[in-house]
C-alpha positions in Angstrom: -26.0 27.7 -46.5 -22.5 28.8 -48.3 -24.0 27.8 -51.7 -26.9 30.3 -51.0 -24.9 32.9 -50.1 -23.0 32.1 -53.2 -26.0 32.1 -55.1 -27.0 35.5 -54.1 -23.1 36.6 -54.5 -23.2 36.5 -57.8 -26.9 38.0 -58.6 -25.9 41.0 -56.8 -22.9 41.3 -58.9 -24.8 41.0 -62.2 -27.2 43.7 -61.1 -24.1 45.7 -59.9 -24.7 46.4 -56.1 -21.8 46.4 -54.6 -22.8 47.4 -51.4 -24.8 45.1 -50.7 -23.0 42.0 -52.3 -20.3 43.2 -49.1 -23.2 43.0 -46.6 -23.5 39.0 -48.1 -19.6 38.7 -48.4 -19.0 39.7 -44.6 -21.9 37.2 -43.7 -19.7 34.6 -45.3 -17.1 35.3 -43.6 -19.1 35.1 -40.1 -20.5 31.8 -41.5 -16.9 30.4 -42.0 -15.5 32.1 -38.7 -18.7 30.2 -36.8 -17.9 26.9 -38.5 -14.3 27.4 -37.3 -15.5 28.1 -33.6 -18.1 24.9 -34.1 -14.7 22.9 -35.3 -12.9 24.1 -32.1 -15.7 23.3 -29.6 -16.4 20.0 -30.7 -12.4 19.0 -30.4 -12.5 20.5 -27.3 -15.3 18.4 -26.3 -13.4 15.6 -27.8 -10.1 16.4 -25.9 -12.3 16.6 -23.0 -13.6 13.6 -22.8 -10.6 12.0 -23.8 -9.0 13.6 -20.8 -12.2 12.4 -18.4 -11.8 8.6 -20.1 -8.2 8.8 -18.8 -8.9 10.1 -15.4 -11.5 7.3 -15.1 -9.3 4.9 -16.5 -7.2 5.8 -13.3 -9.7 6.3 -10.8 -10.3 2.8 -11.5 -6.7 0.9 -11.3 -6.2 3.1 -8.3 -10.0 1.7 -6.4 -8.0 -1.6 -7.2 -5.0 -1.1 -5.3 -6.7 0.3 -2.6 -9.3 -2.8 -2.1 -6.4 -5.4 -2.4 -4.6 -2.8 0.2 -7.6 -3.2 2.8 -7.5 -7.2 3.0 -3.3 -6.1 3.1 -3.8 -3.8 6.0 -6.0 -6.7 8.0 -3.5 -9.2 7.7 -0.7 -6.8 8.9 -2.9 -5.9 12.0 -3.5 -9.4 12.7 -0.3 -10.2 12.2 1.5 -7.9 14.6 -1.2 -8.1 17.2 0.1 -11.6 17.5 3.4 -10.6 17.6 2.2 -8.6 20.7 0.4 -11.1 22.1 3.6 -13.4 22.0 5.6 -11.4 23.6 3.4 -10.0 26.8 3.1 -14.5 26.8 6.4 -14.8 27.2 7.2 -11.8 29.7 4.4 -13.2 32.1 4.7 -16.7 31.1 6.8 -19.2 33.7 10.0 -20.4 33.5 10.0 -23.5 31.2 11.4 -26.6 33.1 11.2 -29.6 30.7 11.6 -30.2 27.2 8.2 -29.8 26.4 8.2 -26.8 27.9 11.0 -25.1 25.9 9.0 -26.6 22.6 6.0 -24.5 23.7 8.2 -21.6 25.0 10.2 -21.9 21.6 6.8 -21.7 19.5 6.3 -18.7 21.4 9.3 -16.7 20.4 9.4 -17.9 17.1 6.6 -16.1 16.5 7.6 -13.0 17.5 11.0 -13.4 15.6 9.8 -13.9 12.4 10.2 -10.9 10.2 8.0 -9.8 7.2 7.9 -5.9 6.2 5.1 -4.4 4.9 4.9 -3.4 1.3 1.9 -1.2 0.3 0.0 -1.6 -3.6 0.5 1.7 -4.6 2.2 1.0 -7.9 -0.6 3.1 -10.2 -0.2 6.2 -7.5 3.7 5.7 -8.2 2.7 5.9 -11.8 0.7 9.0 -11.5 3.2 11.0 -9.7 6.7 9.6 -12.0 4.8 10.6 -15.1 3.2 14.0 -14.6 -0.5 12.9 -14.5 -1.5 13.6 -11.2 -3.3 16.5 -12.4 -5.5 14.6 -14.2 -7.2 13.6 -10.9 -9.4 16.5 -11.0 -11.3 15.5 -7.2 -8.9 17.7 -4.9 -10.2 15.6 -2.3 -9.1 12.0 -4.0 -5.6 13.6 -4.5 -5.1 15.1 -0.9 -5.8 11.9 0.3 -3.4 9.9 -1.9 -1.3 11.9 -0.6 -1.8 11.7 2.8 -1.8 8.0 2.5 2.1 7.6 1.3 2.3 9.7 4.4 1.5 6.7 6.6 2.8 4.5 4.5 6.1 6.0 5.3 5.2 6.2 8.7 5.0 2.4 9.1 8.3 2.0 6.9 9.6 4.3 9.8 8.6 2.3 12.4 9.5 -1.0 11.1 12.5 0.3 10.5 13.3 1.2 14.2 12.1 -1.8 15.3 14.3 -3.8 13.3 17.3 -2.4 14.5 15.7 -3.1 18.0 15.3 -6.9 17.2 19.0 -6.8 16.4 20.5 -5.2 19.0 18.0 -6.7 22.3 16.6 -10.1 20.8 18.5 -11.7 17.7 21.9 -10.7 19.3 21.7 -12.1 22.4 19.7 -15.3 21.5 22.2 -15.9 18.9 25.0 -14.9 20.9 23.8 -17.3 24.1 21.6 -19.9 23.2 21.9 -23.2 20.9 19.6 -21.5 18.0 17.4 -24.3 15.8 17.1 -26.8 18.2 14.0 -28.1 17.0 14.6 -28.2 13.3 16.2 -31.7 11.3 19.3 -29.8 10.7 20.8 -33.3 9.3 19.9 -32.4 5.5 19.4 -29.2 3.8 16.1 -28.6 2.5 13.8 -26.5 -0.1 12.3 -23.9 2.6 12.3 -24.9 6.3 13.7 -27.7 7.6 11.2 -30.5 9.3 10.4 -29.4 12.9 11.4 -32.0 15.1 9.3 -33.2 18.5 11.4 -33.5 22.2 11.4 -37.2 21.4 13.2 -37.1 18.5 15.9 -35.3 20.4 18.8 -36.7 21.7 18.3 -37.1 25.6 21.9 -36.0 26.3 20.7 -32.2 24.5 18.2 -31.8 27.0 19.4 -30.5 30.0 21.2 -27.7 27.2 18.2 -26.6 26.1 16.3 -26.2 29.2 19.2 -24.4 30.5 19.7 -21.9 27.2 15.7 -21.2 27.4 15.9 -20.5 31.6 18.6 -18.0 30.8 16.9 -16.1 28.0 14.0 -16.0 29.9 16.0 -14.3 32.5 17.8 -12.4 30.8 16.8 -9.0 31.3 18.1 -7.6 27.4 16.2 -10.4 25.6 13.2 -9.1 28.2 13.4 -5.5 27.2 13.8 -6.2 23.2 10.2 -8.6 24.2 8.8 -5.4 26.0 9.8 -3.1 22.7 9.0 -5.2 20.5 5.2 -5.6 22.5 4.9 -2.0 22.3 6.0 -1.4 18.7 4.2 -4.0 17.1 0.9 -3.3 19.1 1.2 0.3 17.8 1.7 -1.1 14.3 -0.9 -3.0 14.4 -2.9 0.1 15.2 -1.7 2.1 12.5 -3.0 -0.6 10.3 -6.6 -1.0 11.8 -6.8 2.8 11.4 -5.5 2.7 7.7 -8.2 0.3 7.0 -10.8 2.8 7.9 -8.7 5.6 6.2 -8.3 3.4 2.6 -12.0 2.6 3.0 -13.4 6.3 3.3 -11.0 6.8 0.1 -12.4 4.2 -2.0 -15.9 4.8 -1.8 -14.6 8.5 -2.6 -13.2 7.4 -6.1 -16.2 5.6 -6.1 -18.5 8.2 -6.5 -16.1 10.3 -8.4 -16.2 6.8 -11.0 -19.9 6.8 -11.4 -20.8 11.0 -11.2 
């Protein structure tokens, strides 16, 4: 097309019409401004999908944290439901009389004083937000809900957090403080990870009657049964927030789902 107009350039010239040579001449320049405007569009385009490619790119490491987060969130509810369980066991249970009593009582709380604190998959969210890219999520929807969802993650860093001090103060403290702690762990040897649990016949006789009595007065003892009554309530509710963040996670997911695939 330039070559034409060219072309035509320089008859024009030979035959000496100026005026309209200038009529070809500013058509050149239109040509050239148009091929500058093509240029632009098409590294727009580019920039655009390079932009979209990035955002998918995202989308998709996020869907992953969230799906290993759901199977997370199940095992958390499960987990403190027990807890729950335990402890309304223990606060209606009977006073344990024999050895094998205590073992079956000490099962009990054992299970509610185990500790493990709940640490959400959110490193490629944590990404988004440290370096700026947020805005590349363009689904208001998808970011609103990210956000929402550190919201309840802190919320159940806030509540695990209050419980623990609770623990302390109305259930480690005064087992530790009052009762022979470990009775039914080899102690005789250290070990790689827990010690071998031991049976009531593996016991000395002559500890017996001291762990009948330690286990009677704890199960008594009106603190330890008030840290067991908190520590019912809290982890039940816990366990509730992370039934309903299964749900919640879920609706997100299929969200970046269809935001993947439009």
């Amino acid at each position: 097309m330039i070559k034409f107009f060219r072309k035509i350039r320089h008859k024009l010239l030979s035959e000496n019409k100026f005026s309209k040579y200038l009529i070809y001449a500013i058509g050149e320049i239109v040509l050239v401004v148009i091929g500058i405007l093509i240029a632009l569009q098409i590294n727009n385009v580019n920039e655009k999908s390079k932009s979209r490619d990035r955002e998918v790119n995202y989308l998709e490491n996020l869907k992953a944290d969230l799906v290993s987060e759901i199977q997370n969130n199940e095992n958390f509810a499960t987990y403190r439901f027990e807890k729950a369980k335990a402890c309304s066991s223990l606060l209606n249970g009977n006073e344990p009389n024999t050895v094998e009593e205590v073992q079956n009582y000490t099962d009990i709380y054992e299970t509610v004083f185990v500790w493990n604190q709940y640490v959400p998959n959110n490193n490629t969210f944590k990404e988004l937000l440290s370096s700026g890219n947020l805005s590349l999520i363009k689904n208001d929807s998808i970011k609103n809900k990210l956000l929402e969802l550190e919201k309840l993650y802190a919320g159940i860093s806030t509540g695990e957090h209050h419980m623990r001090r609770e623990y302390e103060t109305y259930l480690y403290d005064p087992h530790v403080n009052n009762v022979m702690a470990l009775g039914f762990f080899d102690l005789t040897k250290p070990s790689y990870g827990f010690p071998d649990r031991l049976t009531p016949e593996k016991i000395p006789n002559e500890i017996h009657k001291k762990m009948i009595d330690d286990a009677k007065w704890q199960h008594n003892n009106e603190v330890f049964k008030n840290g067991l009554r908190l520590a019912q309530m809290n982890n039940g509710f816990l366990a509730g927030m992370h039934k309903d963040l299964v749900v919640y996670i879920n609706e997100l997911t299929e969200l970046i789902d269809k935001e993947i695939t439009k």
